[in-house]
Each structure stands twice: as C-alpha cells, then as structure tokens.
C-alpha positions in Angstrom: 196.6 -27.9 4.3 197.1 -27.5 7.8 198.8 -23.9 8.9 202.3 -24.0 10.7 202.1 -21.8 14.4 205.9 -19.8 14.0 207.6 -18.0 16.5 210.6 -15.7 16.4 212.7 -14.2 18.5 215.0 -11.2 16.6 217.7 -9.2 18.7 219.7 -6.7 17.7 222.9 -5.8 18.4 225.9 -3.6 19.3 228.1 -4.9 18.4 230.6 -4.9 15.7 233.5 -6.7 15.6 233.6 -10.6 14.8 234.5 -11.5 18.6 231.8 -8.9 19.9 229.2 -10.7 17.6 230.6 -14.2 18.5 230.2 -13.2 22.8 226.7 -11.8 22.1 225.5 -14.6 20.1 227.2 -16.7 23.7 225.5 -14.5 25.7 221.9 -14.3 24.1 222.0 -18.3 23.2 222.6 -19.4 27.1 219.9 -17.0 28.1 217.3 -18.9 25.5 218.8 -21.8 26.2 217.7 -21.4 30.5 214.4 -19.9 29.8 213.0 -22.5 26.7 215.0 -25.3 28.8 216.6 -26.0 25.4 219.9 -27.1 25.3 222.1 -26.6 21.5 219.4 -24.2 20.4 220.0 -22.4 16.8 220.7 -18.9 16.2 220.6 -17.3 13.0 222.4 -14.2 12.3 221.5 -11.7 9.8 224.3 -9.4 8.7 222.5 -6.9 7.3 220.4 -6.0 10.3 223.3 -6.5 13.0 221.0 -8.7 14.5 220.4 -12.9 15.7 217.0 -15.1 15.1 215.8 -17.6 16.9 212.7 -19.4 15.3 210.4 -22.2 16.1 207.8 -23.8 13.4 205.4 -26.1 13.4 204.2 -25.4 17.3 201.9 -28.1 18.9 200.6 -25.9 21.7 197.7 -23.6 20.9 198.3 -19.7 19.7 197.1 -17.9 22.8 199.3 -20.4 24.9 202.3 -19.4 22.7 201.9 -15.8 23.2 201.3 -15.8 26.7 204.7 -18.1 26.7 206.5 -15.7 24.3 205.9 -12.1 26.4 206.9 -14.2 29.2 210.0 -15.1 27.4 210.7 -11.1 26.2 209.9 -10.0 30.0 212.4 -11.8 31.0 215.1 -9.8 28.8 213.0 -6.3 28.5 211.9 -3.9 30.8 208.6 -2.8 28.6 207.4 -4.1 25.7 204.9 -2.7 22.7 202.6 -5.3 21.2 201.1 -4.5 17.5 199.7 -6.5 15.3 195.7 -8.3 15.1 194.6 -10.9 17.6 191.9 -12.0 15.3 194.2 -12.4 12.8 196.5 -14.6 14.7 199.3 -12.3 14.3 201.2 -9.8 16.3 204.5 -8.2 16.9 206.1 -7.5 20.2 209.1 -5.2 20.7 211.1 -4.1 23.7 211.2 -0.2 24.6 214.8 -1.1 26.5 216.6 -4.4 27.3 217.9 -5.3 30.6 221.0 -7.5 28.4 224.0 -4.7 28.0 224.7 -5.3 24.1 221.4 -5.9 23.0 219.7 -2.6 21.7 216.4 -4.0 20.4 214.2 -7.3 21.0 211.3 -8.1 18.7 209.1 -11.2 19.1 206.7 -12.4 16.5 203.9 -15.3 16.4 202.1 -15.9 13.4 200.5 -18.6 11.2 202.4 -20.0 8.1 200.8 -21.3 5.2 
C-alpha cells in the first residue's frame, strides 16, 4: 500500500453574511487559481470553522519539493509564517502570523502522508 502525499490549504474568515462568504470564497479561489496556474480549482467551505479548504491528494512530486512549493504558496498571501510539526515524520503545519488578503484572519497549510 502505497501512501498518498496531501496538501491543504485552510483560511479563515471574516466574514459573515452569505454574499461576504460568497466574495471571499471569489477572492481567495482567483488568488489559488494565479499562483497553482489552476483554472476551476475546488474550495471547500466548512461552516463551523468560518473557514474555506483547498486540498490536493495523491501528489506525484516528492515531499520536500511540496513543501518548499507550499510556503512559497502561503508567502505569497502572509507576511510571517510559524511552521510546527516533524520533518522526519513527513508532517508539518504552517500558519500565518498576519495575512496581507483584507478578510482573511488566518491561513494554515498542511502536508502530510495518507494511509
């Protein structure tokens, strides 16, 4: 059984009415969509945490490339990050301190291995 490579991309939000969600859900998917180059990406949003998802599974590209690609990708909408997690492990966290995006409070990124 070969392990699946999984990225995510969680941010939270502001907002709180159903057209505020809608424009930040607008707002955060054309971002993505210019930095992965992906066009009709997927994001998932998760009531409960006022907050959208964008995953990946299954990723051909090695784990170190990955992560190297997914603090590039949080850079881009942060101005600091925090990384936690285990290396050896093949598993870490990364969260903004702040976001540069106006209606996005918090940005976490993780990479991990699925079974």
């Amino acid at each position: 059984m070969v392990n699946k490579l999984c990225i995510s991309m969680i941010f939270q939000i502001e907002a709180k009415s159903e057209k505020s969600k809608e424009n930040m859900k607008n707002k955060i998917k054309k971002q993505l969509e210019n930095i992965l180059d992906k066009p009709n990406l997927f994001l998932e949003y998760d009531k409960e945490s006022n907050s959208f998802a964008y995953m990946e599974k299954d990723i051909k590209e090695s784990f170190d490339e990955k992560a190297i690609f997914l603090l590039k990708t949080l850079q881009h909408f942060g101005y600091a990050y925090v990384v936690t997690g285990n290396l050896e492990d093949n598993h870490f966290d990364i969260c903004t301190s702040k976001t540069n995006m106006s209606g996005v409070c918090f940005i976490q990124g993780q990479l991990f291995y699925e079974n």
